[in-house]
C-alpha positions in Angstrom: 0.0 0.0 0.0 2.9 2.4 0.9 4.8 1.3 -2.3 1.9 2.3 -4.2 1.2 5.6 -2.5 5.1 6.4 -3.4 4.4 5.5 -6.7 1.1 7.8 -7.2 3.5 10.7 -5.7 5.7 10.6 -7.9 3.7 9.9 -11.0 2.0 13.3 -10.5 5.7 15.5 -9.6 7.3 14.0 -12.6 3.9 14.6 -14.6 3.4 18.0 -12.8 7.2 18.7 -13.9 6.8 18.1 -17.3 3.6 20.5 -18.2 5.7 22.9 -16.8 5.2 26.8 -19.0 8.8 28.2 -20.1 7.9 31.5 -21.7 10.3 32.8 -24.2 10.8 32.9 -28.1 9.1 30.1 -29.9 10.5 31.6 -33.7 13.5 29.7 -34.8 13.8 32.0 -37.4 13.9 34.8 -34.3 17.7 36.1 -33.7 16.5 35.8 -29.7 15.3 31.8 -30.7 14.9 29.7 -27.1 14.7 26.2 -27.7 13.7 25.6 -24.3 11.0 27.5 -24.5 7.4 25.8 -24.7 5.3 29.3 -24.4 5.5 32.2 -26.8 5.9 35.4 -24.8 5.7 37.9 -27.8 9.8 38.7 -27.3 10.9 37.2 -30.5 13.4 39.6 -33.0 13.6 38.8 -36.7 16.9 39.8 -38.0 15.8 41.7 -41.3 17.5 41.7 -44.5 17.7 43.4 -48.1 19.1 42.6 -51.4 21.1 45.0 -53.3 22.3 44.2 -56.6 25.8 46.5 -58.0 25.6 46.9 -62.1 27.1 49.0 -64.9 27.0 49.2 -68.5 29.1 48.4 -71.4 29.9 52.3 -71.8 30.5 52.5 -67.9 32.8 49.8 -68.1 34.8 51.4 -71.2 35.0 54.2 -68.9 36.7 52.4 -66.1 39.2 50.2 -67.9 39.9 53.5 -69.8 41.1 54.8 -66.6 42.8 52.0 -65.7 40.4 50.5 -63.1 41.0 46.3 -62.7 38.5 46.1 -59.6 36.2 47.4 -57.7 35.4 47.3 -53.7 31.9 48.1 -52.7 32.1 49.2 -48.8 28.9 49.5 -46.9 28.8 51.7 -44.1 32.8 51.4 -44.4 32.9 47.4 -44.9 33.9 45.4 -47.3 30.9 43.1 -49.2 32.4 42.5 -52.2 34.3 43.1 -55.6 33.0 44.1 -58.7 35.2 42.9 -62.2 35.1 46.3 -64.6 34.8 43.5 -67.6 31.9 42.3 -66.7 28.8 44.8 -67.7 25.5 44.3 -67.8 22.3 45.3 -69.8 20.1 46.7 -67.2 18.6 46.4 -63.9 18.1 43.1 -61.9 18.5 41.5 -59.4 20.7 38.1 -58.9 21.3 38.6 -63.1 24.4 38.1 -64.5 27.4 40.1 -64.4 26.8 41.9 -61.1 27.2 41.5 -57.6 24.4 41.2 -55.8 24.3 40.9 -52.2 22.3 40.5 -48.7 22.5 43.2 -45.8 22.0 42.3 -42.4 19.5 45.4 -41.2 19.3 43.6 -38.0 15.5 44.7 -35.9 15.1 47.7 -38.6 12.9 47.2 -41.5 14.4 50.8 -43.4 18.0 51.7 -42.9 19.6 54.4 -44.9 23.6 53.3 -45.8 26.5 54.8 -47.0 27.4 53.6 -50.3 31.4 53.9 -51.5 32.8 52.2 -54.3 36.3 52.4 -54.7 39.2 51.2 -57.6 42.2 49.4 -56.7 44.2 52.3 -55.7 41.6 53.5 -53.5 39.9 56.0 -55.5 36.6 56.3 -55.1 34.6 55.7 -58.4 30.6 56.2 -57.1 29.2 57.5 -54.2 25.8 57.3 -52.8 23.2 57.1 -50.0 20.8 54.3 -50.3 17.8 53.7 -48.6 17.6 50.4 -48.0 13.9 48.3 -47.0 13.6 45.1 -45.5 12.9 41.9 -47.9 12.9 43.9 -51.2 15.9 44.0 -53.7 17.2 46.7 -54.6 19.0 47.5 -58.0 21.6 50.4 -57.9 23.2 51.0 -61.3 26.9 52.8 -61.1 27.2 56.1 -63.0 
């Protein structure tokens, strides 16, 4: 009778235990993602992101290798995202196309950022700047004049 009175206990604090609410971020696409958590509280933060795709034409490319120009940076907000080939032109706007670099921003919680664009040649010398406005999910074509 004891044994079984032990049993019963303990059937209902393991039971108890395990129906026990852990509030937190249920998201796993959230940057605050708690896998422990069984209880969505409302704190999850997406991480948001935009595309933006770097292009020039044939006659903009003319113009660079004219000048001497063998690559190009692209600096965001002063950082390095990538490097542009002044052979490689393109037709017109697109995203993800070919011959352009295209790439994905971190925004982090904000949906509209505005960012510093600087492209600069080999030596340093900057060839295009510009201040783009820059939206959450979208992509975002920006043709170098």
């Amino acid at each position: 009778m004891k044994l079984r009175i032990l049993v019963m206990c303990l059937s209902v604090v393991l039971l108890a235990g395990s129906c026990k609410k852990t509030p937190g971020c249920t998201d796993p696409a959230a940057v605050n993602y708690d896998k422990a958590a069984n209880e969505d509280d409302g704190s999850c933060e997406l991480s948001y992101t935009e595309d933006i795709s770097f292009w020039f034409n044939e006659s903009r490319s003319t113009t660079y290798l004219s000048a001497g120009v063998v690559s190009l940076t692209v600096y965001l907000d002063d950082v390095s995202v990538g490097t542009i080939d002044p052979n490689e032109w393109a037709i017109g706007p697109e995203c993800f196309g070919e011959n352009r670099l295209t790439i994905t921003y971190d925004m982090g919680l904000e949906t509209s950022k505005n960012v510093e664009c600087i492209i600069r040649d080999q030596s340093g010398v900057s060839r295009f700047n510009k201040n783009l406005t820059v939206d959450a999910n979208e992509c975002q074509s920006v043709q170098l004049l």
